[in-house]
C-alpha positions as CSV (number, residue, x, y, z in Angstrom):
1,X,37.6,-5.3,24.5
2,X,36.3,-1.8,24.2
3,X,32.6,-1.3,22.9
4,X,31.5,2.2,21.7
5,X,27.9,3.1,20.5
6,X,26.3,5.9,19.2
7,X,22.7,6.7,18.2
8,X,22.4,8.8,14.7
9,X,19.2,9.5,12.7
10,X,18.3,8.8,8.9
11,X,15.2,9.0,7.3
12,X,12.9,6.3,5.9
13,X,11.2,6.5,2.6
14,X,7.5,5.9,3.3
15,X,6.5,4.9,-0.2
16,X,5.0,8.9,-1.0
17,X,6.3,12.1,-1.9
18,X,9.4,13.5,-0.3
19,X,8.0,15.8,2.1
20,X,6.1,12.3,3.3
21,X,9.6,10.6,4.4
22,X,10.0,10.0,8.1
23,X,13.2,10.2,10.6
24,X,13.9,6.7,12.3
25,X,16.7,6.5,14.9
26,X,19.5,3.3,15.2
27,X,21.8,2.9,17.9
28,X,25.2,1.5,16.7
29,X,27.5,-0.2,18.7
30,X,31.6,-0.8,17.7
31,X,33.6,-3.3,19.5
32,X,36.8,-3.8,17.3
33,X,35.6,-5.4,14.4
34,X,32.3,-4.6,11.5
35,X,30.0,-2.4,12.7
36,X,26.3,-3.6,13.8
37,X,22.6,-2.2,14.3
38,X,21.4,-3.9,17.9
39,X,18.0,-1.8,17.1
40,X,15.8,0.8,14.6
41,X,12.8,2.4,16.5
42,X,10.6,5.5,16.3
43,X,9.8,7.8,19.7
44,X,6.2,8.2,18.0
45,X,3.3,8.5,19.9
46,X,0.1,8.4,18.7
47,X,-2.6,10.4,21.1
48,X,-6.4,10.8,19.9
49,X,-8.2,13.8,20.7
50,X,-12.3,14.8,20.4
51,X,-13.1,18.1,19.3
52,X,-17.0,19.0,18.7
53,X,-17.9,22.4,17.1
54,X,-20.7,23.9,15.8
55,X,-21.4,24.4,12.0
56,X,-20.0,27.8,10.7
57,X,-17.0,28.6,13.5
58,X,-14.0,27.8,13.0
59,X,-11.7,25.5,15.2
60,X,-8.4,25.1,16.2
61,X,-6.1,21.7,16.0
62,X,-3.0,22.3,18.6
63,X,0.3,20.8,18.2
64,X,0.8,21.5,21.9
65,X,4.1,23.2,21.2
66,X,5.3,26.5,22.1
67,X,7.4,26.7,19.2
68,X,8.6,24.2,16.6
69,X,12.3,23.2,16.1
70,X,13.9,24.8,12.8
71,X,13.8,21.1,11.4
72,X,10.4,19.5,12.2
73,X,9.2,18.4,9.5
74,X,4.9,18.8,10.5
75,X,2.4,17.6,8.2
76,X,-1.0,17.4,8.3
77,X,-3.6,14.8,6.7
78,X,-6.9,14.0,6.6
79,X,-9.8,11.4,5.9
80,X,-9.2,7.4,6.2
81,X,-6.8,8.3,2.9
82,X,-4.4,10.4,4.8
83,X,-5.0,13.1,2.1
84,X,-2.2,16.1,3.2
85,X,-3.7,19.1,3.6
86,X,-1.0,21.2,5.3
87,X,2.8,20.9,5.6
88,X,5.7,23.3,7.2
89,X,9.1,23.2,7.3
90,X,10.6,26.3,9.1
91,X,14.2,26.0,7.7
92,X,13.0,25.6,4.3
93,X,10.2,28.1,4.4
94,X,7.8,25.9,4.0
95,X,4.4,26.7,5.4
96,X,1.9,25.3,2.9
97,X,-2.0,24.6,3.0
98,X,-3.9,22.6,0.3
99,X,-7.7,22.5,-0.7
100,X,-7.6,18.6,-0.5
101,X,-8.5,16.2,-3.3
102,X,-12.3,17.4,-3.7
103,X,-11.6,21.3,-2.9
104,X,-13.5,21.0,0.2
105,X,-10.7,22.9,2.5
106,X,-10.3,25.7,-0.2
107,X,-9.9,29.2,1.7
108,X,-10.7,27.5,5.0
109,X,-7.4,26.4,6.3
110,X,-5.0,28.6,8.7
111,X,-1.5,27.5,9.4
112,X,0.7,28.8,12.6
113,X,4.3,29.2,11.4
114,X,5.2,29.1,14.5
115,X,3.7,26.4,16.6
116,X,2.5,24.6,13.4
117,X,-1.2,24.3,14.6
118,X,-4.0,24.1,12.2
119,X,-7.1,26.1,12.1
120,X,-10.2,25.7,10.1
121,X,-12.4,28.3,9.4
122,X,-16.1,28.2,8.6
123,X,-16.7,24.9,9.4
124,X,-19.3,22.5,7.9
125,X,-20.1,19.3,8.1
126,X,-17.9,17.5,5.6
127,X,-15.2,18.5,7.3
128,X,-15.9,16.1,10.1
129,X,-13.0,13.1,10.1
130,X,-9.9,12.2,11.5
131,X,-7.0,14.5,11.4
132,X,-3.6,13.2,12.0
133,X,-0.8,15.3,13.2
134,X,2.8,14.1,12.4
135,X,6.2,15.9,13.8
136,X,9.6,14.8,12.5
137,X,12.8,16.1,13.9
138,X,14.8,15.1,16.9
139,X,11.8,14.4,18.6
140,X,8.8,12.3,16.7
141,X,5.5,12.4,17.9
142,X,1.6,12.6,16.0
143,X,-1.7,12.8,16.8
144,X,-5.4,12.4,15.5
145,X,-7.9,14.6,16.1
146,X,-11.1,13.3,16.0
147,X,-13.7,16.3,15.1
148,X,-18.0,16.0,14.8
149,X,-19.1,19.3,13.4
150,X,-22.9,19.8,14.7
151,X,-25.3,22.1,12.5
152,X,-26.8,25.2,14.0
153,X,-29.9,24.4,15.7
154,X,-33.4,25.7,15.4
155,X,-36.0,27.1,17.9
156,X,-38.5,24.2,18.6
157,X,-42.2,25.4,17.8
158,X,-45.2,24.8,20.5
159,X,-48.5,24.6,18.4
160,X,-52.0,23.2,19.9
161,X,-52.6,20.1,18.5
162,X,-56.5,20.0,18.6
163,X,-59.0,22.2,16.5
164,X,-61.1,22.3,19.6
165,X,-60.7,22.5,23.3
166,X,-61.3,19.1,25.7
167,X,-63.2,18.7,28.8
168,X,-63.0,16.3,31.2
169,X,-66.0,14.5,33.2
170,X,-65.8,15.8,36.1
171,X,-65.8,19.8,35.0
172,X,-65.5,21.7,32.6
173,X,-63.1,24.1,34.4
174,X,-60.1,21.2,34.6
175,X,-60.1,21.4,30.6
176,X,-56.9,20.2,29.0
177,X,-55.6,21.0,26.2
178,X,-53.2,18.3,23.6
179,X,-49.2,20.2,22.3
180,X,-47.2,19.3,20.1
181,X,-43.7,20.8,19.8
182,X,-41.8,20.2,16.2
183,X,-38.6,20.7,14.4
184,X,-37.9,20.5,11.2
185,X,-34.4,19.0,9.4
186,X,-32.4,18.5,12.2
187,X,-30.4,15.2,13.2
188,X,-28.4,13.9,15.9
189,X,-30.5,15.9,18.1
190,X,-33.1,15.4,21.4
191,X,-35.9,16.6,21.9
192,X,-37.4,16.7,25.4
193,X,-40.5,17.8,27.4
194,X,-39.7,19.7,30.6
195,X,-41.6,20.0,33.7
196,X,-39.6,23.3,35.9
197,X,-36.4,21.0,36.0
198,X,-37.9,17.3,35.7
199,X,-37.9,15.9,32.2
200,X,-41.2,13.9,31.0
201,X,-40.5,13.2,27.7
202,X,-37.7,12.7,24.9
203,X,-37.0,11.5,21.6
204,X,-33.6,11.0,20.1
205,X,-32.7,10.8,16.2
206,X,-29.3,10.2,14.6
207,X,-30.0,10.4,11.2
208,X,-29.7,13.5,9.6
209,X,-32.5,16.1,7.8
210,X,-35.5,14.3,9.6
211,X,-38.7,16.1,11.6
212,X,-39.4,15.3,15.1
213,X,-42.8,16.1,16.8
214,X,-43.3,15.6,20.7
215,X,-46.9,15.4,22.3
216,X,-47.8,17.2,25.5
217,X,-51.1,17.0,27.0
218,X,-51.8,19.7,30.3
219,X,-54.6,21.1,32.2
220,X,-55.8,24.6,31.9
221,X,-55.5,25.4,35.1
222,X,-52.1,24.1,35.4
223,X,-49.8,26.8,36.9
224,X,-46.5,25.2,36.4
225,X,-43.7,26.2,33.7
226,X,-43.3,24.0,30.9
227,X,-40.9,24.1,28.3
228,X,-39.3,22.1,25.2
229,X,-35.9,21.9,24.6
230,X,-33.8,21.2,22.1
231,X,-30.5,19.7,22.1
232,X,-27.1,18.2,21.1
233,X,-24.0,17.0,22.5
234,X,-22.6,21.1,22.3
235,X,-25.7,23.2,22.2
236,X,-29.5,23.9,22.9
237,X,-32.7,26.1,22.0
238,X,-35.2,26.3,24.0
239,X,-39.0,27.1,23.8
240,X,-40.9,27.6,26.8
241,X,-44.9,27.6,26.9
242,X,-47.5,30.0,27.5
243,X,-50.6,27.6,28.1
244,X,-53.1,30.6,28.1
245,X,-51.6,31.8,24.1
246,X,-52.7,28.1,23.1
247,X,-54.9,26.8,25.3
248,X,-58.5,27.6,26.1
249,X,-60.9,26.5,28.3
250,X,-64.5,24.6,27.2
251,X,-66.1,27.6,29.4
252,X,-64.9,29.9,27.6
253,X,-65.8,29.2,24.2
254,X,-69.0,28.7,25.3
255,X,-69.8,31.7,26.7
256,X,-68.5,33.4,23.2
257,X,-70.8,31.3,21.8
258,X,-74.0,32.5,24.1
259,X,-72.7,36.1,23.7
260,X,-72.8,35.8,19.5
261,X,-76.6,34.5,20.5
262,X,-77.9,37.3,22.2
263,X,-76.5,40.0,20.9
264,X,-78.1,38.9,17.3
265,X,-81.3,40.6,16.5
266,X,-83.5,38.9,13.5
267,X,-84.4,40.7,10.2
C-alpha cells in the first residue's frame, strides 16, 4: 500500500482583524482511502531582544532580513495589549504605520518597505514596552524587543556645604573643607564620589523625578583629583572639583580678617 504526503499551508483566524490572521502548516498523508492530518504546527520562534536608548533619538527595531518575501505578512504591536502599530504587505502595497490607541506614536514611526524594520523617532519615555515582531509567509518567525528609554542627563553641581571653613586640632593649615554634589529630577540614576579612578561613595535611585545629594569631606591641602559622576546604564556627566574655587583655608580668612583691622583708621 502506497502512502503519499504533502505539506500545504492555510491560515488561522486569530480571533482579530484580517490583517491579524496567521499561516499554520499540516502535513497530509494519503494511503488509499480518506485523507488524514498526522500534524498542524507553526515554525515560530519567539526571540527577545534589549534595546536601551536615550530620550530624544530615535532607534531602530531590525527584522534581521535583507529583504522580505513578496507575501510576508509583518506586523508590528506594542504594549501588554498587543496594540498594532505598523503592518506591510509588499504584494498588496501595504506599508502602514498607526499612532496607537492614545496617539503616542503619531509622526514618530518609520517603516522599511523593504526589510520591514521599524524605527522610532524622537523617543521618550512612554515609549518604553515590549514590541513584538511577527512574520507570516513560508517562513514564520517573531520577536519582542524589549526597549528602556533613559532621559537626558544633567551636569552634577559641586557646592561647599559649610558657611565657614574647619580646622582641625592639630593645625590650622590641614583645614578641610565638607561638599556636597546634587542633581535635581533625575531617576534610575548613580551618583558616585571618585578618588583619580577609585570610587568612595555612591547612591542609587530608581524612582523617577527625585533629587540626590552626595557628601564629600577633603583636606585643603589635598592634591589629588576628585570628581562626581553621574550615571546610567547608557550614559554619564561628569563634574570634576577644583578644591581651591570652594575651599579655603582657616589661615586665610584670618589673615583677611587682620588686614580689614589695620588698614581701618578711626573717625
Amino acid at each position: 500500500m502506497k502512502i503519499l504526503c504533502s505539506t500545504f499551508f492555510f491560515k488561522e483566524n486569530r480571533g482579530k482583524l484580517q490583517k491579524s490572521w496567521k499561516p499554520k502548516r499540516a502535513l497530509i498523508c494519503v494511503k488509499s482511502g480518506p485523507v488524514y492530518a498526522t500534524g498542524v504546527f507553526s515554525a515560530e520562534t519567539n526571540e527577545i531582544q534589549s534595546v536601551s536608548v536615550i530620550e530624544g533619538n530615535s532607534v531602530a527595531l531590525n527584522t534581521d532580513v535583507t529583504e522580505t518575501h513578496e507575501n510576508d505578512d509583518i506586523l508590528w504591536n506594542f504594549g501588554v495589549e498587543n496594540s498594532l502599530i505598523a503592518e506591510m504587505n509588499r504584494k498588496i502595497g501595504i506599508f502602514n504605520t498607526y499612532d496607537g490607541p492614545d496617539g503616542r506614536f503619531r509622526d514618530r514611526l518609520k517603516l522599511d518597505k523593504q526589510t520591514g524594520s521599524l524605527t522610532i523617532t524622537n523617543i521618550t519615555t512612554e515609549h518604553a514596552g515590549l514590541y513584538k515582531l511577527e512574520i507570516s509567509g513560508l517562513k514564520l518567525s517573531s520577536k519582542t524587543f524589549n526597549v528602556s528609554v533613559y532621559a537626558r542627563l544633567p551636569v552634577p553641581v559641586i557646592s561647599s556645604n559649610s558657611s565657614q571653613c574647619s580646622s582641625s586640632s592639630s593645625s590650622s593649615s590641614s583645614s578641610s573643607c565638607s561638599l556636597l554634589c546634587s542633581v535635581v529630577n533625575v531617576g534610575h540614576v548613580t551618583l558616585s564620589w571618585y578618588k583619580g579612578n577609585s570610587l568612595l561613595s555612591s547612591i542609587s535611585v530608581s524612582d523617577l523625578s527625585i533629587s540626590l545629594s552626595l557628601p564629600l569631606e577633603v583636606e585643603y591641602q589635598d592634591k589629588n583629583s576628585y570628581s562626581c559622576v553621574l550615571n546610567n546604564p547608557i550614559s554619564n556627566q561628569t563634574q570634576h572639583l577644583d578644591i581651591t574655587q570652594l575651599c579655603h583655608t582657616c589661615a586665610g580668612t584670618a589673615a583677611l580678617i587682620l588686614v580689614v583691622i589695620f588698614s581701618h583708621k578711626p573717625n
